[in-house]
N, C-alpha and C positions, 0 to 999 in steps of 0.2 A: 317442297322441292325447289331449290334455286336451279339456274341454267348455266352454265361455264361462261355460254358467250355469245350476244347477239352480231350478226352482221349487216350493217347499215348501207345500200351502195347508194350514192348520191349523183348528182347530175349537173353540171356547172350550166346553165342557160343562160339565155339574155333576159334580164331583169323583170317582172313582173308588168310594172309599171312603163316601160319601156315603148314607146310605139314603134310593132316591128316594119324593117322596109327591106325590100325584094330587091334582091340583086337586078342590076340592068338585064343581064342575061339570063333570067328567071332561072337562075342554075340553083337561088336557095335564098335564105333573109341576111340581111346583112350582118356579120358580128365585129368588124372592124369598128373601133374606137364605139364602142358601144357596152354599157353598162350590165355586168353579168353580175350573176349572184348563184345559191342553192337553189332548184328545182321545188317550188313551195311543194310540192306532195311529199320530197324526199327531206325535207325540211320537218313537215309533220308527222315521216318515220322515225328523224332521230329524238324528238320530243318522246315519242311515246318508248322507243328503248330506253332512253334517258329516267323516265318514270320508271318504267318498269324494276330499274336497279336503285331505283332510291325507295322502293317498296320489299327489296330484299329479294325478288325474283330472278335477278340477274346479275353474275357478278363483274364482267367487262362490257363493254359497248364497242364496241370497232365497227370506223367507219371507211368505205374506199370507193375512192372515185377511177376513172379512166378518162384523160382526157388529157388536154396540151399542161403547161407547166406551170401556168398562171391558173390551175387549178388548185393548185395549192391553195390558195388563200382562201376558197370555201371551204378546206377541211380545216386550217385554225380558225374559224368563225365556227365550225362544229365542235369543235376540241374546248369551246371555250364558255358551252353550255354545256356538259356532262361529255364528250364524249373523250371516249380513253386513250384510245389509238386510234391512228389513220394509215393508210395505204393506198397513194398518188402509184396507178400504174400510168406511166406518160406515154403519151400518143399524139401524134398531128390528124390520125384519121377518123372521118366521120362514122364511127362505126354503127351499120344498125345491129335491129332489138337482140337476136339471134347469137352475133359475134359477141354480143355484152354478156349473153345469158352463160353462152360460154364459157367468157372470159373468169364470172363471175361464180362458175361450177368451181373452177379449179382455186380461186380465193376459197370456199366456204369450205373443200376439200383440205386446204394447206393449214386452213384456220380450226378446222374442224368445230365449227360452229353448230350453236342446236338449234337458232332460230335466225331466221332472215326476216329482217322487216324492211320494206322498200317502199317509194310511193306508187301508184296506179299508173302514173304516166307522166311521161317526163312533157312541159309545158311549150317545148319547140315544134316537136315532130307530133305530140298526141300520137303514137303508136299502142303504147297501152297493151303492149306486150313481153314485158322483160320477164316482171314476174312469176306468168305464166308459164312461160320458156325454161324459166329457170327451176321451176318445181318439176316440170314433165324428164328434163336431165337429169334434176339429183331423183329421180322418181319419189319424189316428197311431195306429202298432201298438202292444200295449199289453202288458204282464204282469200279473196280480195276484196277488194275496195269497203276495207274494213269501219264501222263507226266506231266500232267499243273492242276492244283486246283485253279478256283474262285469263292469267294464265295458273292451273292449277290442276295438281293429281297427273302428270306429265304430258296434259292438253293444256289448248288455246283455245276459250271460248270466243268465238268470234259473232260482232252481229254485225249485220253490213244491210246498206240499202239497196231494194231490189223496188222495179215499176211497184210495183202490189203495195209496199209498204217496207217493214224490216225484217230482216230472214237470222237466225240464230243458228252459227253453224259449230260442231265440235271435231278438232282435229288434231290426231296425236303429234307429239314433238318427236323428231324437227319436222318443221315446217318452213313454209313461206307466206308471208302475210304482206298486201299491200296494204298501204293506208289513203282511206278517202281524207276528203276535207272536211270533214264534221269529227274526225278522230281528237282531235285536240288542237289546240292555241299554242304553237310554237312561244318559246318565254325568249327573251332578250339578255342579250349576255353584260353581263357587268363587268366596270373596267378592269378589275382586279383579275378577272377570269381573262379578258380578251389579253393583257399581258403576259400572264402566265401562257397563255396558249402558242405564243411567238416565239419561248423559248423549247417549248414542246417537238421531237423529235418526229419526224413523216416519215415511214418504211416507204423510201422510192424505187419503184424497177420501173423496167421497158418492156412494151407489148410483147416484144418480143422472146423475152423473158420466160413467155408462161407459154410458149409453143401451140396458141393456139390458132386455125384457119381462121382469120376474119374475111376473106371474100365476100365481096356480095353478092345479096342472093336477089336483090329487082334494083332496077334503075331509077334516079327520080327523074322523069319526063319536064318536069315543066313546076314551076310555083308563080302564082302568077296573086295579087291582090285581087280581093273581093271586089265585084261589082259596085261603084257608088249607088248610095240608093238614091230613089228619085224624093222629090221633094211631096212633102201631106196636102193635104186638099182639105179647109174646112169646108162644113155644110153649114145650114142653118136651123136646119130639122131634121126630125128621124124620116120625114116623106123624102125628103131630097136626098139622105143619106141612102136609101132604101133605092128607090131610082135611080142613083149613080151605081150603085151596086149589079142593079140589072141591065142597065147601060154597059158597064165594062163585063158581064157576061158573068158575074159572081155568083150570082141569084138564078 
């Protein structure tokens, strides 16, 4: 059984590598003149659609994002590893998990897609709940924080890591499957491909477009940087390390 059409949504954030810094007015991190890229989880979704269709399981890959306009340019860096199409819905708003999950019903609905694969959590907010949200909408069975995806006899074998060890789950199509980070090794795009991807066409609308409520539903109070830590103490033995421990009240 092949699938008609997987749907990838992806996440523009501030770069990996990047060290984030807090607004003055703890109102959020900064992203002015600051280097963004793909959401690695959602990075290591379009990898594994990308597979998926080079193994004959899948015959389109469509990927969409939601976000300002300078979004675009993560979707031709996807476009330019396997993926087929894209769909840039543009917005200037910080929308949460909810309004996405939303937004993101009425794409899988307009696309009539059999399979959503997304990452676990996008790397800014660590919400870690699109996915979720967006199974309990299309009332579709869902997997997350997937290691391994096959897909066969019109299920998705899922195995995914749980505390215990790794859990084997089976759940009919369509679905929703997020991808952890052990799913696979994003591959790098070659010049030939990132070329061709520049001339490649992006189905662009406006939030507005898809009629859907983004209100928010909680405010964010305050983002404030992590405490510095204090600095280590050597000892010179396990008696003194041991003592210090019951000194500071550890022991």
């Amino acid at each position: 059984m092949s699938l008609a059409r997987v749907l990838v949504p992806v996440k523009r954030t501030v770069d990996y590598a990047v060290k984030i810094r807090v607004k003055p007015d703890n109102t959020g991190v900064e992203t002015k003149n600051v280097k963004m890229s793909t959401n690695p989880f959602d990075e290591i979704a379009v990898e594994e659609a990308v597979k998926l269709k080079e193994k004959g399981l899948v015959k389109e890959v469509v990927a969409v994002t939601i976000g300002p306009k300078d979004a675009a340019e993560i979707l031709r860096k996807l476009m330019a590893v396997g993926v087929d199409r894209s769909i840039h819905i543009e917005t200037d708003e910080d929308l949460q998990p909810l309004a996405v999950a939303k937004v993101l019903k009425k794409v899988v609905e307009k696309e009539n897609s059999d399979l959503v694969l997304l990452g676990k959590q996008a790397i800014d907010d660590d919400s870690c709940q699109t996915g979720q949200l967006l199974g309990g909408l299309l009332n579709w069975p869902q997997a997350s924080f997937a290691s391994e995806v096959n897909v066969e006899g019109g299920k998705a074998i899922v195995k995914r890591e749980i505390d215990g060890g790794l859990e084997t789950v089976s759940v009919q199509l369509p679905a929703v499957i997020s991808a952890d980070l052990r799913l696979n090794t994003p591959r790098y795009a070659k010049l030939k491909d990132i070329m061709a991807a520049r001339k490649m066409t992006i189905d662009t609308s406006s939030l507005a477009d898809w009629g859907v409520d983004t209100t928010p539903r909680f405010d964010v109070v305050s983002v404030q940087d992590p405490p510095t830590r204090a600095g280590g103490v050597k000892v010179e033995s396990v008696q003194e390390l041991v003592q210090k421990l019951k000194n500071d009240g550890v022991l």
